[in-house]
C-alpha positions in Angstrom: -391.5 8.7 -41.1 -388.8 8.4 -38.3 -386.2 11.3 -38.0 -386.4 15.3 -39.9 -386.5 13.9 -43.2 -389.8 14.1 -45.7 -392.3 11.8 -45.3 -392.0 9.7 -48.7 -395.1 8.7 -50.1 -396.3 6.4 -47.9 -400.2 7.5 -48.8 -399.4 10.7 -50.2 -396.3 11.3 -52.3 -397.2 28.1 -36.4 -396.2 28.8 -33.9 -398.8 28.1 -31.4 -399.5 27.7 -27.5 -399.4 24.2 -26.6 -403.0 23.1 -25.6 -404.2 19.8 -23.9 -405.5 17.4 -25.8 -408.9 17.7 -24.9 -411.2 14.3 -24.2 -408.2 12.2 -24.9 -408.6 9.3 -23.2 -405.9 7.5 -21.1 -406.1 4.8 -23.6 -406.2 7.5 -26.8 -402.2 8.7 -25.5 -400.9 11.3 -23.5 -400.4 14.6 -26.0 -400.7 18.5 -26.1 -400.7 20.1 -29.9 -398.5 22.8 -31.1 -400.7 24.4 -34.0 -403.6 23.7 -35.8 -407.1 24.0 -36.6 -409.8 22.5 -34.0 -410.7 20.4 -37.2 -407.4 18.9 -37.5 -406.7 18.6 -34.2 -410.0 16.4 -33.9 -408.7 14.4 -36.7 -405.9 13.2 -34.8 -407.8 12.7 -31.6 -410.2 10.4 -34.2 -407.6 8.9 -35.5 -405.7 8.0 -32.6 -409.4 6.8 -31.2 -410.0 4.9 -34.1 -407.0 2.3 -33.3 -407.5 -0.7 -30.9 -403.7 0.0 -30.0 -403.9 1.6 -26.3 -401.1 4.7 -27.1 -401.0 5.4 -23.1 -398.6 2.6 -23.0 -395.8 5.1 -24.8 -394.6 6.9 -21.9 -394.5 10.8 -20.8 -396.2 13.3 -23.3 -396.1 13.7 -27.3 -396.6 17.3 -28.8 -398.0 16.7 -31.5 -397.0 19.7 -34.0 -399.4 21.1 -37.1 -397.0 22.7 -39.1 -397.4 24.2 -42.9 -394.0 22.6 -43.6 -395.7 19.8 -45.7 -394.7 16.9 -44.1 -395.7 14.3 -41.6 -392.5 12.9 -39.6 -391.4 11.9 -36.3 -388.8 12.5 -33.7 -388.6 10.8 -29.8 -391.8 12.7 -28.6 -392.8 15.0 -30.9 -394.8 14.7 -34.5 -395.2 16.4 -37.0 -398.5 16.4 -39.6 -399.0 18.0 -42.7 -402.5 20.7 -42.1 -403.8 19.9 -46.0 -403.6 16.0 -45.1 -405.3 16.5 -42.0 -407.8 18.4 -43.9 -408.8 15.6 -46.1 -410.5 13.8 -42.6 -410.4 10.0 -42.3 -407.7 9.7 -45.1 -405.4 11.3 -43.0 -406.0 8.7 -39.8 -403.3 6.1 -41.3 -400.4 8.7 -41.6 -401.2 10.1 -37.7 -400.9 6.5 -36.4 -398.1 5.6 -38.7 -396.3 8.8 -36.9 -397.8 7.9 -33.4 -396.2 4.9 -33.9 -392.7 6.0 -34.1 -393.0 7.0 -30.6 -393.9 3.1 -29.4 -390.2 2.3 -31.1 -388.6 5.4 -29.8 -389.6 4.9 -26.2 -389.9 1.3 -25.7 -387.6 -0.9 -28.0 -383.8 -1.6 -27.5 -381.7 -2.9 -30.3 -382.3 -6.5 -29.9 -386.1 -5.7 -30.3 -384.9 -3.6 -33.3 -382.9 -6.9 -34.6 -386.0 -9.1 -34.5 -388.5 -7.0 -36.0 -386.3 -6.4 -38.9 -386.3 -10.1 -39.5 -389.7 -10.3 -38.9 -391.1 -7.4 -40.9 -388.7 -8.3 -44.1 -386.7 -5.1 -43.8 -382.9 -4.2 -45.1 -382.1 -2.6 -41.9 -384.0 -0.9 -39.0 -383.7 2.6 -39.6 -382.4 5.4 -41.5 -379.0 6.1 -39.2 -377.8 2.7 -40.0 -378.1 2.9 -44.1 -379.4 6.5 -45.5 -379.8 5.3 -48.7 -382.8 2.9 -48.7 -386.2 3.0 -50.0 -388.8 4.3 -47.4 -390.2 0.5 -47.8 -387.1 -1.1 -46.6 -386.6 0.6 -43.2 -387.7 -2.0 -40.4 -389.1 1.6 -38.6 -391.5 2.7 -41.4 -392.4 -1.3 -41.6 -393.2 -1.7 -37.9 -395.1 1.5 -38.1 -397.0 0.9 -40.7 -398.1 -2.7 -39.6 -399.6 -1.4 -36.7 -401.2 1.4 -37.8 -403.2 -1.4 -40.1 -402.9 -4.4 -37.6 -404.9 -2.1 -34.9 -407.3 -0.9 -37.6 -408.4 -2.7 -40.1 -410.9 -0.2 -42.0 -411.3 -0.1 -46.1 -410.8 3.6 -45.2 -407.0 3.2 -43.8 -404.9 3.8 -46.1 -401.9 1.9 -44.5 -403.9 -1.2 -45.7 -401.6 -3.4 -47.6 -403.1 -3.1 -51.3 -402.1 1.1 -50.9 -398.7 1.2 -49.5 -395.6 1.2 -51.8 -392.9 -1.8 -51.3 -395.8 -4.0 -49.2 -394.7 -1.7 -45.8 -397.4 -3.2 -44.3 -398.1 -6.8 -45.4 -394.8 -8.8 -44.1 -397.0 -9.9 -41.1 -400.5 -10.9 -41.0 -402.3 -8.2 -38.5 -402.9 -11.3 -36.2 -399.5 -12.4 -36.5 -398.0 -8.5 -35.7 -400.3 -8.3 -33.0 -399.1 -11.6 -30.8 -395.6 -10.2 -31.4 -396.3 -6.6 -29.8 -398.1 -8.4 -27.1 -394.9 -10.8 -26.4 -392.3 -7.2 -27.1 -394.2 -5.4 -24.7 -395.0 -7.8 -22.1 -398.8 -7.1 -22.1 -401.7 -6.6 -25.0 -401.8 -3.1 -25.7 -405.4 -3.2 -27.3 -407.3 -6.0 -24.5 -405.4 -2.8 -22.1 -407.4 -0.4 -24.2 -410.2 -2.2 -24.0 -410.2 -2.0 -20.2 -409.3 1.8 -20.2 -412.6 2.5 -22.3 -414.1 0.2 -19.6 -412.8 2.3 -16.5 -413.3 5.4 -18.1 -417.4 4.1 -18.8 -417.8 3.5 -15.0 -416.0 6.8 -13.9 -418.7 8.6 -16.0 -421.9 7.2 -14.4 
């Protein structure tokens, strides 16, 4: 969810030294984590991996906070996940890229970008400043975020897959469809630019 509020049922209705984020890959994101257990921190390094969406193209760093306030939200570089939902493994991975994807909006679309995907996506308005009163559904930012965390990964086990999200979030746009559009907003394909990270990355190894 974009902003401080709860996260509302999309999937489900401490103070710590920041740390790097490990093996992160260029193309996994640039983050440090603020919190949390080396098992949920490897859930949202799985996660993110897990995604054909290459999250290096958000730019600067996103602390990624594991908090025990029992909720998973996002603000302009900074999320926030939920420990027990990070607990429950690959269920979680939805939710982290459903947050991760705020940041895409945050740092790279301008308010004519923000005009066409709410056409696109079928959504009352973009975003929560512009009309406080909607369902979570009808926000073109929980929309846009939802799409791509399913348009980049297509798994039974993601449970931003159309069939389990409330108010068809993520089915306005066929994954095909949503991803030809982030290649044209962002003026290159974010997951063939993955795919030639992981491909760099391979030959710096050997």
């Amino acid at each position: 969810m974009a902003g401080r509020g709860k996260y509302i049922g999309v999937c489900v209705g401490a103070a710590a030294a920041l740390v790097l984020a490990g093996t992160a890959s260029a193309s996994g994101g640039n983050y440090v984590f603020d919190g949390g257990t080396a098992y949920e921190q490897q859930q949202v390094r799985q996660a993110l991996a897990a995604s054909s969406f290459n999250w290096s193209v958000i730019p600067g760093t996103v602390t990624v906070h594991i908090t025990p306030d029992f909720t998973s939200e996002a603000i302009p570089g900074a999320i926030f996940l939920d420990p027990d939902l990070l607990d429950s493994g690959e269920f979680a991975w939805g939710v982290v890229q459903h947050e991760y994807a705020h940041e895409v909006d945050f740092a790279l679309f301008d308010d004519a970008m923000h005009a066409a995907l709410t056409t696109q996506l079928g959504a009352t308005a973009w975003c929560y400043g512009s009309a406080p009163t909607l369902l979570h559904s009808e926000y073109g930012c929980e929309r846009f975020a939802s799409t791509l965390a399913w348009a980049y990964w297509q798994s039974p086990a993601n449970c931003m897959q159309p069939s389990e999200v409330a108010g068809g979030e993520s089915a306005a746009m066929a994954p095909a469809a949503f991803r030809a559009l982030m290649t044209r907003l962002l003026g290159v394909d974010p997951a063939e630019s993955r795919m030639y990270a992981r491909r760099y990355a391979l030959r710096l190894r050997r």
